[in-house]
C-alpha positions in Angstrom: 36.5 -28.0 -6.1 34.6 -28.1 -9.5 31.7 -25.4 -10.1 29.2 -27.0 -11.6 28.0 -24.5 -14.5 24.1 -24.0 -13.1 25.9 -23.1 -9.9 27.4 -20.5 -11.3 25.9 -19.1 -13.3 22.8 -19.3 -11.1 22.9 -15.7 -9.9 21.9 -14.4 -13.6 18.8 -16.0 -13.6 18.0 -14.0 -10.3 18.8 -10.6 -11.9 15.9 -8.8 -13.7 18.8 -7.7 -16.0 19.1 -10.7 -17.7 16.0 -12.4 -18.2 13.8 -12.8 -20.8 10.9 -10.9 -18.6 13.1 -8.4 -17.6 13.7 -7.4 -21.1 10.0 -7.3 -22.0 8.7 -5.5 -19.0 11.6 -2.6 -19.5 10.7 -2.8 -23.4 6.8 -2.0 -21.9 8.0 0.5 -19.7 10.1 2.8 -22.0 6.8 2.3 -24.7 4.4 3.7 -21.9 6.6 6.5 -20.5 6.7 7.5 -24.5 3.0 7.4 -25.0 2.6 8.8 -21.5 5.0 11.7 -23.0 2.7 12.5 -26.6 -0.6 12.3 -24.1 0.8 14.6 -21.8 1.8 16.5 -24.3 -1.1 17.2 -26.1 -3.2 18.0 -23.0 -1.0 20.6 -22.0 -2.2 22.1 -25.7 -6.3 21.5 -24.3 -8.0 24.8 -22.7 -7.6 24.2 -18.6 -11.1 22.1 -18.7 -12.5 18.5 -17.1 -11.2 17.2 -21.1 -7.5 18.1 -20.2 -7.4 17.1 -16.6 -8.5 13.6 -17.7 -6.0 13.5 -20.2 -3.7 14.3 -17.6 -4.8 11.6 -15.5 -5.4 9.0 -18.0 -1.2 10.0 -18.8 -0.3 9.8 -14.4 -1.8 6.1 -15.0 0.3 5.5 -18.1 3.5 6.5 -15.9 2.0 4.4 -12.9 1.8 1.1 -15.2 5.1 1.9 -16.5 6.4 2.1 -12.9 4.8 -0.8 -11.8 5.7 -2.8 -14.9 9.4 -2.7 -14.0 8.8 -2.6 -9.6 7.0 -6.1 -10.5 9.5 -7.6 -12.1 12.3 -6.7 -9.7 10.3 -8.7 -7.2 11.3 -7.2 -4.0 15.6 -7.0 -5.4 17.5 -4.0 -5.9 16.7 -1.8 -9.0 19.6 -1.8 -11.6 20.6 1.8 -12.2 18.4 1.6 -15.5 15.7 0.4 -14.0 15.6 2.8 -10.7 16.1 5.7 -13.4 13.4 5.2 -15.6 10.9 4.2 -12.3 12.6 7.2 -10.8 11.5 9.1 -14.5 8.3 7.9 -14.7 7.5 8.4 -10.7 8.0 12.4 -11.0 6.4 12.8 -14.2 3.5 11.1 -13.2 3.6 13.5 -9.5 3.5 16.7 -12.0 1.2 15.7 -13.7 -0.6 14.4 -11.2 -0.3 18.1 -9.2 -1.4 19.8 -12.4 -4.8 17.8 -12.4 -5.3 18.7 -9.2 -4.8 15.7 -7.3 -3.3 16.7 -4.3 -3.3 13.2 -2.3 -2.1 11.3 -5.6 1.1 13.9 -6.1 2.1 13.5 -2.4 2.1 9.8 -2.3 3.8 9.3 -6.0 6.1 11.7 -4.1 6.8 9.8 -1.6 7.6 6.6 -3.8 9.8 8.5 -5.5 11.7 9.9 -2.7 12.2 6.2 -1.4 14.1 5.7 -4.6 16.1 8.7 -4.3 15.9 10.4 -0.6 17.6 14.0 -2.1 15.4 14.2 -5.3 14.8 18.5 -5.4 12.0 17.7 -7.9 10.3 15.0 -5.7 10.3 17.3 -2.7 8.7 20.5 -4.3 6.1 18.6 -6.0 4.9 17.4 -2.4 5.6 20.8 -1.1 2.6 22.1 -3.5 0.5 19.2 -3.1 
């Protein structure tokens, strides 16, 4: 029986690995987490004030875009490793931070995203412990 070549190779346009958008969205996602990083960052260097805990948000939504940058692209498949770890990354950051502006119900439900990803995570769990 002859395979013909779009047959089979099919199964690497399916996998977010591969593609073209896959590439771009994980390029996106590593940028944000980075910038999310320098923001978060320097708010931690702003007097406990409204100014920092908007920074601090403004960084949780950085992470958030980042997360959902790569989660969209996957389309409902599997996470590769890389992917799940830098969602997984982005997920916790984005619960500390979020728990350090105050934003109790935001921390517990990043939490609980993150914990999906990875059930035994210690980080996940004491960041919803506070919240």
């Amino acid at each position: 029986m002859v395979i013909r070549y779009n047959e089979k190779w099919a199964f690497v346009e399916d996998e977010p690995e591969f593609d073209e958008e896959g590439c771009a969205a994980r390029q996106e996602a590593a940028e944000l987490r980075e910038q999310a990083n320098a923001l978060a960052h320097h708010a931690e260097g702003l007097p406990e004030c409204e100014l920092q805990r908007a920074r601090l948000r403004e960084a949780v939504a950085m992470y958030r875009r980042a997360d959902t940058r790569i989660s969209r692209v996957a389309a409902g498949r599997r996470l590769s490793p890389g992917d799940k770890e830098l969602v997984l990354q982005c997920r916790l950051n984005a619960a500390c931070l979020a728990l350090k502006a105050g934003d109790e119900a935001v921390t517990s439900r990043i939490c609980d995203e993150a914990l999906e990803l990875d059930p035994q995570n210690p980080h996940a769990a004491l960041f919803q412990a506070r919240a």
